[in-house]
C-alpha positions in Angstrom: 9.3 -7.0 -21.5 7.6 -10.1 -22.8 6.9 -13.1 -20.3 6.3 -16.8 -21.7 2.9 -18.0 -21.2 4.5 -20.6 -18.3 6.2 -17.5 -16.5 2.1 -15.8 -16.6 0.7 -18.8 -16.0 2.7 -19.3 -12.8 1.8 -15.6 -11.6 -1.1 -16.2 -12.2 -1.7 -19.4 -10.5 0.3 -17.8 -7.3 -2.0 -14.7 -7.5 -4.9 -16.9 -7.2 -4.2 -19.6 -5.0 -2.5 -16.6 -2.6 -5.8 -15.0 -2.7 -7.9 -18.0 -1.9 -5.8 -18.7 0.8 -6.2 -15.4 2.5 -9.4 -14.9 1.7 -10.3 -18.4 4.3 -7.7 -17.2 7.0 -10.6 -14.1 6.8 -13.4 -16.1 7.1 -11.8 -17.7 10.2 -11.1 -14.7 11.7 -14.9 -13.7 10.8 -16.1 -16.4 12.5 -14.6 -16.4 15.1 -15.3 -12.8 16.0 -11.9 -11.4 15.0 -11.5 -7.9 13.7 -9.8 -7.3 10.1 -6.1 -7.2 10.0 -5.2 -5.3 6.5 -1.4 -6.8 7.3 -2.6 -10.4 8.7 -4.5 -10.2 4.9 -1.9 -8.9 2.8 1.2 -11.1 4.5 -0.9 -14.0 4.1 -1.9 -13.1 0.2 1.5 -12.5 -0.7 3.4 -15.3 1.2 1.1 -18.0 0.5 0.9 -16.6 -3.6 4.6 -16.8 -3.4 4.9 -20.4 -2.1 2.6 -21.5 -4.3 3.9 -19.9 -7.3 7.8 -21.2 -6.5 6.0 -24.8 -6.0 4.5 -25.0 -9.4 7.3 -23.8 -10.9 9.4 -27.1 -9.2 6.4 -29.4 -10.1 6.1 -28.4 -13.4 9.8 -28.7 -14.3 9.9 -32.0 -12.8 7.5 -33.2 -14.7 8.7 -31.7 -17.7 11.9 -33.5 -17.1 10.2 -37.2 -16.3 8.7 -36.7 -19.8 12.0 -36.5 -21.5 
């Protein structure tokens, strides 16, 4: 199975920004004397990567289709 450069470039982007995003919810948590949630981590990497990942797929093909 071979993915487009957009289609990795999205997954990627999603992976990233997902991470990021749960990786400050930690620091929070840290801060404010909070133990480690494994799920709190992993729910908020994976729903946040996904959001992200469906947005930039709807940004990018809007713009795509403003350029036509």
């Amino acid at each position: 199975m071979s993915l487009s450069k957009r289609t990795k470039t999205r997954i990627i982007f999603g992976l990233v920004s997902g991470l990021t995003y749960a990786i400050i919810m930690w620091l929070f948590d840290y801060f404010n004397n909070e133990v480690f949630n494994l799920n709190k981590f992993f729910f908020s990497f994976i729903l946040f990567g996904i959001a992200q990942g469906l947005l930039s797929f709807y940004y990018i093909r809007k713009d795509e289709n403003l350029d036509k």
